[in-house]
N, C-alpha and C positions, 0 to 999 in steps of 0.2 A: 655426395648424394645426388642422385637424378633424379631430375623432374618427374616422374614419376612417384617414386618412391618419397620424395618430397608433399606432391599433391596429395598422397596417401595418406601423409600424416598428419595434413592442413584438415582433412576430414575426420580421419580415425578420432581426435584429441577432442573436437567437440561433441561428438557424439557420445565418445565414454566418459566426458564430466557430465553431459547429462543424464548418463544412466547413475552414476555414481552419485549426483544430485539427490535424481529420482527413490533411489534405495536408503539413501541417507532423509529422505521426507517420509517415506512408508514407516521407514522402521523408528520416526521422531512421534509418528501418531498412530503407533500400536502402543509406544511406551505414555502417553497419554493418561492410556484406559490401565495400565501396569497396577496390582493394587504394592503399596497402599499409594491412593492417587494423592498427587503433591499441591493438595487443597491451598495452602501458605505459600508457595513457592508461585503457581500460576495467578495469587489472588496481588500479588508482589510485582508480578509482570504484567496484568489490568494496572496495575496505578502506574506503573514506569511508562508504557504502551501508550494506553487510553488515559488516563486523567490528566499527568506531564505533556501532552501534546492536544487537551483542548482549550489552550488559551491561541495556540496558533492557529489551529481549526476556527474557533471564533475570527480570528482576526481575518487568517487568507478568507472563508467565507463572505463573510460581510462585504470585505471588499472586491468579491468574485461578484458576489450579485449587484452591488451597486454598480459597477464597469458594462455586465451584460444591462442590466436596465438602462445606462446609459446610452450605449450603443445599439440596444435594440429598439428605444426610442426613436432614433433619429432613423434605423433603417426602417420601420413600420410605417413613421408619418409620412415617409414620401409617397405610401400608399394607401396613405387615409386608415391606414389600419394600426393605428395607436392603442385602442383597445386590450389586442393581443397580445400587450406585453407579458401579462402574466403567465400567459400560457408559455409564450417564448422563454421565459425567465426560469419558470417551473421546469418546465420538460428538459432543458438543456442542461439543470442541473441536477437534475434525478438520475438522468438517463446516463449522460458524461461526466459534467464535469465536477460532481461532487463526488465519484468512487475514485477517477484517475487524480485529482487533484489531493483527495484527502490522503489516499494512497503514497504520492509523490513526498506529501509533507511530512507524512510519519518513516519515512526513508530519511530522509534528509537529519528528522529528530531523534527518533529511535532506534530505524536501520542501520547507521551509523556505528551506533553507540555496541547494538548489539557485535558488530563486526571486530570492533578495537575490544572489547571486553574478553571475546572467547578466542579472539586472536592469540593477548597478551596472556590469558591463564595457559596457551597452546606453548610460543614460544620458554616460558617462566615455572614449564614444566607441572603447573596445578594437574592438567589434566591429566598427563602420567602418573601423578600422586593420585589423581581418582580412582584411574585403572589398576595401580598397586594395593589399593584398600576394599578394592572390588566393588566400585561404584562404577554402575554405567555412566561414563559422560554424555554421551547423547539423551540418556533418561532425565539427568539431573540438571543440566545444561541448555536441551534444545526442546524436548516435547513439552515445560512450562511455557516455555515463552511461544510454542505454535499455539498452546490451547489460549494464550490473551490476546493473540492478534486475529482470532478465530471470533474471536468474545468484542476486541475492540474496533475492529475497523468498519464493522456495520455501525456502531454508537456513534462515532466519530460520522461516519458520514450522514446519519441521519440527521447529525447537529450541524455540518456543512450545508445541508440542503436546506432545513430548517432557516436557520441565520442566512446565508444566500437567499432565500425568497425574500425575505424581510429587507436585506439590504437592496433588494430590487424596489421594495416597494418604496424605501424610503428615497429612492432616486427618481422612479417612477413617478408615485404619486406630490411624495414632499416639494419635491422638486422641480416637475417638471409641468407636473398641473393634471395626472391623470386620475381619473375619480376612484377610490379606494374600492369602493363598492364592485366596484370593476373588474379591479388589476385580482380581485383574492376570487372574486364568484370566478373567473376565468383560470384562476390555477385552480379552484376545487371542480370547474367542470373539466378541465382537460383532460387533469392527472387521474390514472383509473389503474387497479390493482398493478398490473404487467409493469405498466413503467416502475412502480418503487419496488417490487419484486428483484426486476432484475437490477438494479443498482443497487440491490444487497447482495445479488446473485456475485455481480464482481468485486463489491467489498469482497468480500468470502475469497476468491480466487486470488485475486490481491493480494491478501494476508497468505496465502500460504506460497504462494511467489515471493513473494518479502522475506518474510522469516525462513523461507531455505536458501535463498540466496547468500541471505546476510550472513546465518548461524553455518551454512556450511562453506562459506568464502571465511569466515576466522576459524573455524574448527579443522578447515586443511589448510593455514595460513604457514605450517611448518611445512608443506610440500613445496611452496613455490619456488621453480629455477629462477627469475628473475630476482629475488632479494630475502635476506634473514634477518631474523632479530626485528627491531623498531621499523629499518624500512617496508620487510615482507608484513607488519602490519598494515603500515599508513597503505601501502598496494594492497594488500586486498581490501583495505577500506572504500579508496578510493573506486576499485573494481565492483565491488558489491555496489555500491551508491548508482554508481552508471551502469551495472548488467540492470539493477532491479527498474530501474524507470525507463532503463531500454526495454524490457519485458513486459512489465505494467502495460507501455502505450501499444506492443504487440499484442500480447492478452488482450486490452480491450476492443482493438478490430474484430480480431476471431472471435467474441463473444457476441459483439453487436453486429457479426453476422450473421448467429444464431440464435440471437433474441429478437433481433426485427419481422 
Protein backbone atom coordinates (compact mmCIF):
# COMPACT_ATOMS: atom_id res chain seq x y z
CA UNK A 1 0.00 0.00 0.00
CA UNK A 2 1.55 3.64 -0.60
CA UNK A 3 1.55 6.40 1.37
CA UNK A 4 -0.91 7.76 -0.13
CA UNK A 5 -3.46 5.54 -0.39
CA UNK A 6 -2.49 4.60 3.20
CA UNK A 7 -3.02 8.42 4.46
CA UNK A 8 -6.42 8.10 2.69
CA UNK A 9 -7.47 5.59 4.71
CA UNK A 10 -5.98 7.22 8.03
CA UNK A 11 -8.94 9.81 7.16
CA UNK A 12 -11.63 7.99 5.20
CA UNK A 13 -12.21 5.61 8.60
CA UNK A 14 -12.77 8.42 11.05
CA UNK A 15 -14.81 10.35 9.25
CA UNK A 16 -17.35 7.35 8.26
CA UNK A 17 -17.50 6.15 12.05
CA UNK A 18 -18.62 9.43 12.69
CA UNK A 19 -21.20 9.65 10.09
CA UNK A 20 -22.12 6.02 10.98
CA UNK A 21 -22.18 7.30 14.75
CA UNK A 22 -24.15 10.20 13.64
CA UNK A 23 -27.15 8.15 11.87
CA UNK A 24 -27.09 5.53 14.52
CA UNK A 25 -27.94 8.70 17.29
CA UNK A 26 -30.65 10.35 14.84
CA UNK A 27 -32.29 7.15 14.23
CA UNK A 28 -31.84 6.15 18.42
CA UNK A 29 -34.12 9.58 18.99
CA UNK A 30 -36.67 9.23 16.46
CA UNK A 31 -37.27 5.73 18.02
CA UNK A 32 -37.75 7.57 21.23
CA UNK A 33 -40.89 9.35 20.17
CA UNK A 34 -41.95 5.60 18.26
CA UNK A 35 -45.50 4.89 19.85
CA UNK A 36 -45.97 2.77 22.01
CA UNK A 37 -43.21 4.83 23.99
CA UNK A 38 -41.17 2.49 26.28
CA UNK A 39 -42.55 4.25 29.46
CA UNK A 40 -40.78 1.01 31.82
CA UNK A 41 -37.90 0.51 29.83
CA UNK A 42 -36.55 4.34 29.99
CA UNK A 43 -38.05 4.70 33.64
CA UNK A 44 -35.50 1.38 34.30
CA UNK A 45 -32.59 3.31 32.74
CA UNK A 46 -33.25 6.84 35.16
CA UNK A 47 -32.59 4.37 38.11
CA UNK A 48 -29.63 2.48 36.47
CA UNK A 49 -28.15 6.08 34.95
CA UNK A 50 -29.21 8.66 37.46
CA UNK A 51 -30.08 7.16 40.92
CA UNK A 52 -27.06 4.04 40.86
CA UNK A 53 -24.65 6.97 40.24
CA UNK A 54 -25.69 9.67 42.86
CA UNK A 55 -24.07 8.29 45.76
CA UNK A 56 -20.69 9.00 43.66
CA UNK A 57 -21.98 12.41 42.38
CA UNK A 58 -22.40 13.00 46.33
CA UNK A 59 -19.07 11.87 47.01
CA UNK A 60 -16.79 13.25 43.97
CA UNK A 61 -18.95 16.62 44.54
CA UNK A 62 -18.22 17.30 48.03
CA UNK A 63 -14.96 16.58 47.64
CA UNK A 64 -14.56 18.78 44.27
CA UNK A 65 -15.95 21.75 46.27
CA UNK A 66 -14.06 21.18 49.41
CA UNK A 67 -10.32 20.98 47.29
CA UNK A 68 -11.53 24.22 45.01
CA UNK A 69 -12.37 26.09 48.48
CA UNK A 70 -9.33 25.09 49.68
CA UNK A 71 -7.25 26.24 47.02
CA UNK A 72 -9.06 29.06 46.30
CA UNK A 73 -8.61 30.22 49.79
CA UNK A 74 -5.06 30.37 49.79
CA UNK A 75 -5.00 31.92 46.10
CA UNK A 76 -7.58 34.77 46.97
CA UNK A 77 -5.78 35.89 50.47
CA UNK A 78 -2.67 36.59 48.78
CA UNK A 79 -4.89 39.43 47.42
CA UNK A 80 -6.87 40.34 50.28
CA UNK A 81 -9.57 38.97 48.48
CA UNK A 82 -10.79 36.02 50.54
CA UNK A 83 -14.30 37.19 50.45
CA UNK A 84 -14.62 35.87 46.77
CA UNK A 85 -14.43 32.55 47.44
CA UNK A 86 -17.91 31.99 46.82
CA UNK A 87 -18.18 33.21 43.83
CA UNK A 88 -14.90 31.46 42.65
CA UNK A 89 -16.34 28.29 44.14
CA UNK A 90 -19.89 28.79 42.53
CA UNK A 91 -18.98 29.77 39.09
CA UNK A 92 -16.29 27.22 38.48
CA UNK A 93 -18.46 24.66 39.29
CA UNK A 94 -21.59 25.68 37.41
CA UNK A 95 -19.89 26.68 34.51
CA UNK A 96 -17.10 23.50 34.35
CA UNK A 97 -16.56 21.56 36.48
CA UNK A 98 -19.79 20.00 37.70
CA UNK A 99 -21.19 19.07 33.85
CA UNK A 100 -17.42 17.60 32.74
CA UNK A 101 -16.84 15.99 36.05
CA UNK A 102 -20.40 14.56 36.51
CA UNK A 103 -20.25 13.62 32.96
CA UNK A 104 -16.81 11.83 33.53
CA UNK A 105 -18.21 9.82 36.43
CA UNK A 106 -21.20 8.45 34.96
CA UNK A 107 -18.88 7.00 31.95
CA UNK A 108 -16.75 5.44 34.29
CA UNK A 109 -20.23 3.99 36.26
CA UNK A 110 -22.73 3.56 33.71
CA UNK A 111 -20.92 4.21 30.44
CA UNK A 112 -19.08 1.23 31.07
CA UNK A 113 -21.70 -0.96 31.85
CA UNK A 114 -23.78 0.13 29.02
CA UNK A 115 -20.87 -0.85 26.63
CA UNK A 116 -20.08 -4.68 28.11
CA UNK A 117 -24.09 -5.08 28.19
CA UNK A 118 -24.99 -4.42 24.32
CA UNK A 119 -21.54 -5.71 23.43
CA UNK A 120 -22.15 -9.25 25.06
CA UNK A 121 -26.11 -9.57 23.81
CA UNK A 122 -24.03 -8.48 20.17
CA UNK A 123 -21.42 -11.16 20.38
CA UNK A 124 -24.08 -13.99 22.22
CA UNK A 125 -26.25 -13.34 19.28
CA UNK A 126 -29.53 -11.80 21.58
CA UNK A 127 -29.57 -9.09 19.11
CA UNK A 128 -29.88 -11.22 16.01
CA UNK A 129 -32.66 -13.06 18.09
CA UNK A 130 -34.17 -9.52 18.26
CA UNK A 131 -33.81 -8.89 14.42
CA UNK A 132 -35.40 -12.43 13.77
CA UNK A 133 -38.50 -11.69 16.04
CA UNK A 134 -38.84 -8.38 14.33
CA UNK A 135 -37.87 -6.18 17.12
CA UNK A 136 -35.82 -3.16 16.35
CA UNK A 137 -32.56 -3.45 18.48
CA UNK A 138 -31.79 -0.02 18.28
CA UNK A 139 -35.54 0.82 19.36
CA UNK A 140 -35.31 -1.53 22.31
CA UNK A 141 -31.83 -1.40 23.27
CA UNK A 142 -30.36 2.29 22.64
CA UNK A 143 -33.37 5.02 22.28
CA UNK A 144 -34.38 4.12 26.31
CA UNK A 145 -31.27 4.46 27.61
CA UNK A 146 -30.65 8.04 25.29
CA UNK A 147 -34.08 9.35 26.73
CA UNK A 148 -32.49 8.59 30.74
CA UNK A 149 -29.36 10.12 30.15
CA UNK A 150 -31.25 13.15 28.46
CA UNK A 151 -33.65 13.05 31.87
CA UNK A 152 -30.37 12.20 34.20
CA UNK A 153 -27.30 14.10 33.70
CA UNK A 154 -28.73 17.64 34.24
CA UNK A 155 -30.26 15.93 37.87
CA UNK A 156 -26.97 14.63 38.49
CA UNK A 157 -25.20 17.72 37.85
CA UNK A 158 -27.42 19.90 39.61
CA UNK A 159 -26.77 17.64 42.77
CA UNK A 160 -22.88 18.10 41.79
CA UNK A 161 -23.02 21.64 41.96
CA UNK A 162 -25.40 21.92 44.81
CA UNK A 163 -23.18 19.60 47.21
CA UNK A 164 -19.89 21.23 45.74
CA UNK A 165 -20.99 24.68 46.95
CA UNK A 166 -21.54 23.32 50.29
CA UNK A 167 -18.45 21.29 50.36
CA UNK A 168 -16.72 24.77 49.52
CA UNK A 169 -18.47 26.23 52.23
CA UNK A 170 -17.73 23.80 54.64
CA UNK A 171 -13.91 24.31 53.95
CA UNK A 172 -14.31 27.96 53.39
CA UNK A 173 -16.09 28.96 56.02
CA UNK A 174 -15.75 25.83 58.82
CA UNK A 175 -12.57 25.69 58.37
CA UNK A 176 -10.84 28.31 57.38
CA UNK A 177 -12.58 31.26 59.21
CA UNK A 178 -14.52 32.84 56.38
CA UNK A 179 -18.06 34.47 57.43
CA UNK A 180 -20.83 32.45 56.11
CA UNK A 181 -22.84 35.36 55.51
CA UNK A 182 -20.44 35.90 53.00
CA UNK A 183 -19.18 32.96 51.04
CA UNK A 184 -23.51 32.25 50.13
CA UNK A 185 -24.65 36.20 49.61
CA UNK A 186 -21.47 35.97 47.14
CA UNK A 187 -22.53 32.85 45.31
CA UNK A 188 -26.31 34.22 45.05
CA UNK A 189 -25.01 37.55 43.84
CA UNK A 190 -22.61 36.16 41.14
CA UNK A 191 -24.41 33.38 39.92
CA UNK A 192 -27.26 34.72 37.29
CA UNK A 193 -29.57 32.82 34.82
CA UNK A 194 -26.62 32.18 31.91
CA UNK A 195 -24.22 30.44 33.99
CA UNK A 196 -26.67 27.55 35.22
CA UNK A 197 -28.41 27.64 31.87
CA UNK A 198 -25.54 26.73 30.16
CA UNK A 199 -24.09 23.90 32.42
CA UNK A 200 -27.29 22.29 31.81
CA UNK A 201 -26.78 23.29 28.20
CA UNK A 202 -23.66 20.66 28.30
CA UNK A 203 -25.11 18.27 30.73
CA UNK A 204 -27.62 17.78 27.77
CA UNK A 205 -24.71 17.42 24.99
CA UNK A 206 -22.86 15.35 27.32
CA UNK A 207 -25.55 12.74 27.74
CA UNK A 208 -25.93 12.26 24.18
CA UNK A 209 -22.12 12.10 23.57
CA UNK A 210 -22.07 9.48 26.18
CA UNK A 211 -24.86 7.21 25.37
CA UNK A 212 -23.75 7.08 21.55
CA UNK A 213 -20.54 6.55 22.05
CA UNK A 214 -21.00 3.82 24.56
CA UNK A 215 -24.37 2.04 23.05
CA UNK A 216 -22.87 2.40 19.49
CA UNK A 217 -19.11 1.09 20.52
CA UNK A 218 -21.02 -2.37 22.04
CA UNK A 219 -23.76 -2.55 19.36
CA UNK A 220 -20.85 -2.61 16.61
CA UNK A 221 -18.54 -4.62 19.08
CA UNK A 222 -18.94 -7.64 16.35
CA UNK A 223 -17.25 -5.42 13.49
CA UNK A 224 -14.08 -4.87 15.22
CA UNK A 225 -10.80 -6.15 13.24
CA UNK A 226 -8.68 -5.87 16.29
CA UNK A 227 -10.54 -8.83 18.57
CA UNK A 228 -13.81 -11.15 18.97
CA UNK A 229 -15.73 -12.76 21.36
CA UNK A 230 -14.82 -11.43 25.31
CA UNK A 231 -11.67 -9.61 24.03
CA UNK A 232 -13.65 -7.42 21.17
CA UNK A 233 -15.69 -6.58 24.30
CA UNK A 234 -13.34 -5.62 27.01
CA UNK A 235 -11.93 -3.27 23.46
CA UNK A 236 -14.59 -1.58 22.92
CA UNK A 237 -15.26 -1.05 26.51
CA UNK A 238 -12.18 0.13 27.07
CA UNK A 239 -12.50 2.40 23.68
CA UNK A 240 -15.80 3.93 24.52
CA UNK A 241 -14.51 4.88 28.33
CA UNK A 242 -11.55 6.80 26.59
CA UNK A 243 -13.36 8.06 23.13
CA UNK A 244 -16.16 9.47 25.60
CA UNK A 245 -14.12 11.63 28.07
CA UNK A 246 -11.75 12.41 25.24
CA UNK A 247 -14.99 13.91 23.63
CA UNK A 248 -16.67 15.32 26.69
CA UNK A 249 -13.37 17.58 27.61
CA UNK A 250 -13.45 18.55 23.55
CA UNK A 251 -17.31 19.28 23.56
CA UNK A 252 -16.74 21.41 26.52
CA UNK A 253 -14.05 23.83 24.85
CA UNK A 254 -16.38 24.19 21.83
CA UNK A 255 -19.27 24.95 23.96
CA UNK A 256 -17.65 27.48 26.27
CA UNK A 257 -16.64 29.00 23.20
CA UNK A 258 -20.00 29.71 22.49
CA UNK A 259 -21.53 30.31 25.68
CA UNK A 260 -18.85 32.94 26.90
Amino acid sequence: MNPITRLGRYVIKPVDEIGRMTLFLIYGLIHIFSWPIQFMKIIEQVFFIGMKSVFVILLTGAFTGMVLGLQGYYTLVKFGSEGLLGSAVALTLIREMGPVLTAIMVIGRAGSAMVAEIGIMRISEQIDALETMDIDPVRFLVSPRIAASLISFPILTAIFDVVGIIGGYFTGSLMLGINPGIYFARVESSVVFEDISGGFIKSIVFAIVVVTVCCFQGYMTHTRPDGFGSKGVSLSTTSAVVTSCVLVLITDYVLTSFLL
